[in-house]
C-alpha positions as CSV (number, residue, x, y, z in Angstrom):
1,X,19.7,-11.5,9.6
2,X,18.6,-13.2,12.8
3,X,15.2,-14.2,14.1
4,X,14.4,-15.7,17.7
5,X,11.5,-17.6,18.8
6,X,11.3,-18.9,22.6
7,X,10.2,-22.3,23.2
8,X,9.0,-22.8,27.0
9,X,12.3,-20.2,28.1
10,X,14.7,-21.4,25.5
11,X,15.8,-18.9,22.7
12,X,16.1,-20.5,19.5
13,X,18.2,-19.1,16.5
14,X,17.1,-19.4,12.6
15,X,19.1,-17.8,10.3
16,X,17.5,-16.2,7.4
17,X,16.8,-19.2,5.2
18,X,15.2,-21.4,8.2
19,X,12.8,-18.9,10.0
20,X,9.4,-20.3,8.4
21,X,9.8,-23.0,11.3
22,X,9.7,-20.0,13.9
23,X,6.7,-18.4,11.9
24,X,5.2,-21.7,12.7
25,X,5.8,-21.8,15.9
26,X,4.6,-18.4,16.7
27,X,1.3,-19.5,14.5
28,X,0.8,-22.3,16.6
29,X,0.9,-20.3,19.9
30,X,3.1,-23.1,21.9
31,X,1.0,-26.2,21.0
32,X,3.5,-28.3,19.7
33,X,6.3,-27.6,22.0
34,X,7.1,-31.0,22.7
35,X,7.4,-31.4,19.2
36,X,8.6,-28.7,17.5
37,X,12.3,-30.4,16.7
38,X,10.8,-32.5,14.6
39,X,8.3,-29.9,13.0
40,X,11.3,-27.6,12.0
41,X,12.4,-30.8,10.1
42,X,9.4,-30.8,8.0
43,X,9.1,-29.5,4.7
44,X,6.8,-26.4,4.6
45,X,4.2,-28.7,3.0
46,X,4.4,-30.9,5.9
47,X,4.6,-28.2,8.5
48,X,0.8,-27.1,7.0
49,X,-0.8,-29.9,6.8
50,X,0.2,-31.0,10.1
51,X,-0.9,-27.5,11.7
52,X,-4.6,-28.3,9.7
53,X,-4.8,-31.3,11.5
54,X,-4.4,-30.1,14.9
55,X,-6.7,-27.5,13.8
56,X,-9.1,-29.8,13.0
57,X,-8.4,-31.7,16.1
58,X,-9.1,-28.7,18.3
59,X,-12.1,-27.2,16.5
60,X,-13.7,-30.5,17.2
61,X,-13.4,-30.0,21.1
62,X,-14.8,-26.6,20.5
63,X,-18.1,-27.6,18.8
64,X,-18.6,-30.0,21.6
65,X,-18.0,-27.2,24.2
66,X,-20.4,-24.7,22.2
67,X,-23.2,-27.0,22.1
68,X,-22.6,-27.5,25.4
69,X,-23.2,-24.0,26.3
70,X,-25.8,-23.3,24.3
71,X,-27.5,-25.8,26.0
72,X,-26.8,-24.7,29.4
73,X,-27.7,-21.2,28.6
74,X,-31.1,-22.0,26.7
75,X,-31.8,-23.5,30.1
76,X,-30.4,-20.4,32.4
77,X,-32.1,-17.8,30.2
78,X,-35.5,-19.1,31.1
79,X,-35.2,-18.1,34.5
80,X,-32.3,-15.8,34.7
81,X,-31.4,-12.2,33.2
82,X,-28.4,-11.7,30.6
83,X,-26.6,-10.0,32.5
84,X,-26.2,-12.4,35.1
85,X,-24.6,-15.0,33.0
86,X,-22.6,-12.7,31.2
87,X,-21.3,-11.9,34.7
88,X,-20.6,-15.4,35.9
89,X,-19.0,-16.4,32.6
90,X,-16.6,-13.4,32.4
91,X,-15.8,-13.9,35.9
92,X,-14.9,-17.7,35.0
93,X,-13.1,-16.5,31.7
94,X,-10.9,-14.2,33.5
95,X,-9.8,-16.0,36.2
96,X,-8.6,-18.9,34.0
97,X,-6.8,-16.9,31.4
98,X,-5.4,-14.7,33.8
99,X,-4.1,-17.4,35.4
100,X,-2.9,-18.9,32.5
101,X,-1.1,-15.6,31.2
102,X,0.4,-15.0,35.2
103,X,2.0,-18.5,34.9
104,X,3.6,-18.9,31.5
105,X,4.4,-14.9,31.6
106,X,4.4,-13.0,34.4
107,X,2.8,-9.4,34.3
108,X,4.5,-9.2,30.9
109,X,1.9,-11.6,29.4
110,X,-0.8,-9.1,29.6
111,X,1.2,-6.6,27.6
112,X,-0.7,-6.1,24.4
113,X,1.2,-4.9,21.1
114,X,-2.4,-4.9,19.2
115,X,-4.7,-2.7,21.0
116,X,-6.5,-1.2,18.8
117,X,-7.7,-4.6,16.7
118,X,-8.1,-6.0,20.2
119,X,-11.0,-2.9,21.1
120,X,-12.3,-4.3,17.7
121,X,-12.6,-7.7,18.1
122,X,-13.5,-7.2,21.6
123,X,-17.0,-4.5,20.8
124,X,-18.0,-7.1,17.8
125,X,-17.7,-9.9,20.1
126,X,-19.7,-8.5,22.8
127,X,-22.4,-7.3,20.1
128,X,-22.3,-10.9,18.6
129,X,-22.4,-12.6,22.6
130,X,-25.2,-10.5,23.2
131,X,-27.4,-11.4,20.1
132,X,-26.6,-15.3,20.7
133,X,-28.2,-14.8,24.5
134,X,-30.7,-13.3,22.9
135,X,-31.3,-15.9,20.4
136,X,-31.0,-18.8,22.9
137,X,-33.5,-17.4,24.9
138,X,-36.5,-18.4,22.6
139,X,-35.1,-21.2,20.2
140,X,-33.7,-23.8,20.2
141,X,-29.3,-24.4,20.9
142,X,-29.3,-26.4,17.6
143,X,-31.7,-23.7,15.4
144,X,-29.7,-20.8,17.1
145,X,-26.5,-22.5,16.6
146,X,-26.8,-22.9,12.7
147,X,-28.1,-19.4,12.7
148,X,-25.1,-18.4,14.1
149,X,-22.9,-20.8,12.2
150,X,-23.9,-18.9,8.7
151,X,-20.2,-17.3,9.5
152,X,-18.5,-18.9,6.4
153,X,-20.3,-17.6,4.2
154,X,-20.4,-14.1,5.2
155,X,-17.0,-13.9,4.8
156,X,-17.1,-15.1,1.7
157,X,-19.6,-11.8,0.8
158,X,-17.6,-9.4,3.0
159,X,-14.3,-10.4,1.1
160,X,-15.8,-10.3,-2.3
161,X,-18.1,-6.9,-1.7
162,X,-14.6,-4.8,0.9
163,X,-12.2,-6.8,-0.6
164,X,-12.7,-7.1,-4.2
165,X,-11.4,-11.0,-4.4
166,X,-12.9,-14.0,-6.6
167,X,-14.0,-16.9,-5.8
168,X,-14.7,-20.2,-8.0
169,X,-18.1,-20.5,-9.4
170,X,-18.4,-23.8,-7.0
171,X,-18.1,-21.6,-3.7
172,X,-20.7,-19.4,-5.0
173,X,-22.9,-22.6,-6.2
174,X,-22.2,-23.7,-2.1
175,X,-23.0,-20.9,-0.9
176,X,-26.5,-20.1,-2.8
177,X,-27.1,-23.7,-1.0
178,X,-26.3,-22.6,2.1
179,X,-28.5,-19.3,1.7
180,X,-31.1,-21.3,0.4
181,X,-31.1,-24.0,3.9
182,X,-31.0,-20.7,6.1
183,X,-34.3,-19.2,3.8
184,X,-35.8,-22.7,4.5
185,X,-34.6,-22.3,8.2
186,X,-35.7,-18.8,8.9
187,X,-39.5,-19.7,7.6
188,X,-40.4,-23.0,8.3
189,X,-43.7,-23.3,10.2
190,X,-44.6,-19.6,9.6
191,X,-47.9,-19.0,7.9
192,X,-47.7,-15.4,8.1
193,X,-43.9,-15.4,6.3
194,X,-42.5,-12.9,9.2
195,X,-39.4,-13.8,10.4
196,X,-38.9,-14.2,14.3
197,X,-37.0,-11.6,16.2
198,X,-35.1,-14.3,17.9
199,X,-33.8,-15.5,14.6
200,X,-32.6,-12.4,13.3
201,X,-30.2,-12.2,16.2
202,X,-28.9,-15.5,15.7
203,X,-28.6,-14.4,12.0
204,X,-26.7,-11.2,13.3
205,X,-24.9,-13.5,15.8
206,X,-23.2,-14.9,12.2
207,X,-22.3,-11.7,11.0
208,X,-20.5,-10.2,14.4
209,X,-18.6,-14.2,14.3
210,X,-17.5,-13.7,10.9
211,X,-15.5,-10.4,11.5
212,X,-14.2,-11.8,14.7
213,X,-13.0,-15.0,12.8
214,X,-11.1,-12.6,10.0
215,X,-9.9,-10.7,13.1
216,X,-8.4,-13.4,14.8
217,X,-6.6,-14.9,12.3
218,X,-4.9,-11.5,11.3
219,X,-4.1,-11.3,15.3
220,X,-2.7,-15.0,15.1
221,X,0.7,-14.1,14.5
222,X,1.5,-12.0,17.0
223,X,-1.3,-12.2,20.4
224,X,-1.9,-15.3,22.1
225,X,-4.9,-17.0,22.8
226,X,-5.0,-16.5,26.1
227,X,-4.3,-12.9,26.3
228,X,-7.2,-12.6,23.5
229,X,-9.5,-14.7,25.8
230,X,-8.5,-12.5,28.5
231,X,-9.2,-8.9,27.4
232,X,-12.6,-10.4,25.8
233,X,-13.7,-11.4,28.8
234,X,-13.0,-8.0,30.8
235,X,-15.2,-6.2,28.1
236,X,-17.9,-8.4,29.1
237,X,-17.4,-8.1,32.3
238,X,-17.4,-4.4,32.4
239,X,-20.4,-4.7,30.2
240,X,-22.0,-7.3,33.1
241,X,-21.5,-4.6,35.7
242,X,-23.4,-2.2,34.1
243,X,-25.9,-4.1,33.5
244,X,-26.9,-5.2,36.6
245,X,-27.1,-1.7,38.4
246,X,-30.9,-2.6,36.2
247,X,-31.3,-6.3,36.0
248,X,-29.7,-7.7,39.2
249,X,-31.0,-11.0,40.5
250,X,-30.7,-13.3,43.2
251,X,-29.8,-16.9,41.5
252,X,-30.0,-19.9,43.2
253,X,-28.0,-22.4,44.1
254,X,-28.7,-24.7,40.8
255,X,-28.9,-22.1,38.5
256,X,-25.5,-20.3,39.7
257,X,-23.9,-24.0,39.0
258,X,-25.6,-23.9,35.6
259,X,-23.7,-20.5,34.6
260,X,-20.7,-21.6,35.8
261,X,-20.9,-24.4,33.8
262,X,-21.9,-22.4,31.2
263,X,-18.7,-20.1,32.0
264,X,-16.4,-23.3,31.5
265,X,-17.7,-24.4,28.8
266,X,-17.6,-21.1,26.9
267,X,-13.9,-20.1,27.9
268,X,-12.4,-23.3,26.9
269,X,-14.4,-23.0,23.7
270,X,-13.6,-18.9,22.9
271,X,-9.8,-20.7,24.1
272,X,-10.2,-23.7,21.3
273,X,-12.0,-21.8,18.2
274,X,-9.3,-19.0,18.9
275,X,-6.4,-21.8,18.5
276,X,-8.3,-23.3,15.6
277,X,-8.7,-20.1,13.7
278,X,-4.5,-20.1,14.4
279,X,-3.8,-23.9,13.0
280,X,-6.6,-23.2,10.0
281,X,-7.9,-21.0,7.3
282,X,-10.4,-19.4,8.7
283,X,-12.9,-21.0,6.4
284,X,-12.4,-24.4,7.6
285,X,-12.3,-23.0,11.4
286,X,-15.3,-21.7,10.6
287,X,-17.2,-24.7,8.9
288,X,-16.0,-26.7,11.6
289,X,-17.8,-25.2,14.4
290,X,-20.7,-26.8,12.2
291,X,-20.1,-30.1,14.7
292,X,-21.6,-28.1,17.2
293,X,-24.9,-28.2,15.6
294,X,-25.3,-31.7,15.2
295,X,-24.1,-32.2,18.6
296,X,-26.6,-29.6,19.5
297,X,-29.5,-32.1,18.0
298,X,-28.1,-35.0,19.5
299,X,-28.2,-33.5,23.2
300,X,-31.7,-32.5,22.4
301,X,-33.2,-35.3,21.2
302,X,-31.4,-37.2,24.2
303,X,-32.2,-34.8,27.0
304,X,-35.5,-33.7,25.9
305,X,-36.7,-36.0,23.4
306,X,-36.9,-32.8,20.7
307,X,-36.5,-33.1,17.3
308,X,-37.2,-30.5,14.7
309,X,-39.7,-30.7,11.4
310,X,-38.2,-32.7,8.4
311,X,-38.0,-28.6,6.3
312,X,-35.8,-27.5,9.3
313,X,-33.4,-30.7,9.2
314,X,-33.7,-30.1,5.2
315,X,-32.4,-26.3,5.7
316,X,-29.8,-27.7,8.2
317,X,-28.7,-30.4,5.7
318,X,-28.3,-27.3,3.0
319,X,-25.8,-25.2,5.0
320,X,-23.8,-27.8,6.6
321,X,-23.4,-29.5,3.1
322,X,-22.7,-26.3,1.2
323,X,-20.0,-25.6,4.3
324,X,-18.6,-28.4,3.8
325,X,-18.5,-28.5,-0.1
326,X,-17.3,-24.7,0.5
327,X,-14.3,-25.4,2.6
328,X,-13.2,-28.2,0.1
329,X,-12.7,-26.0,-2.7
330,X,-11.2,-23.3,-0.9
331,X,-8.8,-25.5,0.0
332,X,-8.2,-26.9,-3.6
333,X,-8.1,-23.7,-4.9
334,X,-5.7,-22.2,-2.2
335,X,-3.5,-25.7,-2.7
336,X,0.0,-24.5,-4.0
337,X,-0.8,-20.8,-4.5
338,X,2.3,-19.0,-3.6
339,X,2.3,-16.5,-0.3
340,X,0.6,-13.4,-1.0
341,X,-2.4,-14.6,-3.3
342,X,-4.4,-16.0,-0.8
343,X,-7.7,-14.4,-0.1
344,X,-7.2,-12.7,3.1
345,X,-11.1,-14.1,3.7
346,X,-9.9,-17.4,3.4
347,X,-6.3,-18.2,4.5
């Protein structure tokens, strides 16, 4: 048997017993092309905790480019309808990944094998996208963005509850934490205990990203980033043009440059979080998009000298420490299992 993986044009031949260097390959969509001689060198220990690292490398760059964008947008949204940065953005997104695919593929690039996970992925990330521009319109980008980041630990309950898989006691000790800082979070300042609408969607915003993380990581194998990137963006751009048949508005000249910044920002990071969910389990591509939260703070308290209550940063400190503690023992208790017994939440 006989399996082929191209690197940049260039077939390459493993024989039966030497394809997990191709699978690797194909996992790491390209990235390491320059390197990828010595990688198939590598034992498969090696190989993995070389892709994690570049995973973790990359998912840094993407919490820096989310903060980024929420910030932007909390600033656009003040002024501006939804629909006309979801217009901007989407044109921005599919210019770039178009271009992308058109270079390294031709019209074949665009070819989708997947279409049906793709209409999935594509629905719950408009849904989610939606709910965050909701959200960022009356909090803050580092509230909204811890909100939003509650992904790990939904897919921790969505593989337990549709999946039927176990999890050490310690996760579920994390994650009561984590549950705990977002309680803390959800209330703090309230008197009359009623949680703001804004909140919820950034709480929803967490669910839609946790089915989209699981999605991804399923697609990984066999779609590339950029053609993901690419058809999610011409579902929000269809979306867009619908929308403003209702909701069109004029923008002007500094605000148009704020949405394209914040359609930048948001295509390289929906390009990075989709190449870390590749490189890394999803729970650790998940946790790390906690980054963009502190980031988040720091532009805040820089830009506008805010700085949230000590029970916020206490409900912050809660779910980015249970995160953290989360993704640790997933990864201990995923260390040296053989293929196949890995939570599919979680690998």
């Amino acid at each position: 048997m006989v399996r082929r993986c191209g690197v940049r044009g260039q077939a390459r031949t493993e024989a039966h017993g030497g394809d997990q260097p191709c699978q690797a390959w194909i996992r790491r969509g390209g990235v390491l092309s320059p390197r990828i001689s010595k990688a198939m060198k590598l034992r498969p220990q090696e190989q993995a905790r070389q892709q994690i690292g570049l995973g973790i490398f990359v998912g840094v760059f993407s919490a820096v480019a989310m903060a980024a964008m929420a910030l932007m947008s909390h600033k656009v949204l003040q002024t501006e309808p939804v629909v006309m940065v979801l217009l901007v953005q989407s044109i921005v997104g599919c210019v770039i990944t178009g271009m992308v695919i058109g270079i390294r593929g031709g019209t074949k690039g665009f070819r989708t094998h997947r279409p049906g996970v793709h209409l999935v992925r594509d629905a719950m990330g408009l849904v989610g996208f939606l709910l965050l521009m909701y959200a960022l319109s009356g909090l803050g980008a580092a509230e909204t963005l811890l909100l939003s980041n509650m992904c790990p630990f939904w897919i921790l309950v969505f593989g337990t509850v549709f999946l039927g898989r176990r999890s050490h006691w310690g996760v579920w000790v994390s994650a009561t934490a984590a549950f705990a800082g977002l309680a803390i979070v959800l209330i703090h300042g309230r008197q009359d205990m009623i949680i703001n609408p804004h909140m919820a969607a950034a709480v929803g915003n967490g669910v839609a990203l946790a089915i989209i993380s699981m999605l991804l990581h399923k697609m990984g194998a066999t779609e590339p980033v950029e053609r993901t990137t690419f058809y999610y963006s011409i579902v929000i751009l269809i979306a867009a043009l619908v929308g403003l048949v209702w909701f069109w508005k004029e923008p002007t000249m500094s605000m148009l440059g704020l949405m394209i910044g914040v359609g930048l920002a948001w295509t390289f990071r929906v390009l990075t979080y989709a190449q870390t969910n590749r490189l890394c389990p999803s729970h650790l591509a998940a946790t790390l998009t906690y980054l963009s939260v502190i980031v988040s703070l720091l532009f805040e308290w820089w830009f506008y000298g805010q700085l949230l209550g000590p029970s916020a940063l206490l409900g912050m400190a809660l779910v980015i420490g249970g995160g953290i503690c989360m993704a640790i023992l997933v990864h201990r208790s995923n260390r040296g299992a053989p293929n196949g017994t890995r939570s599919p939440s979680t690998s």
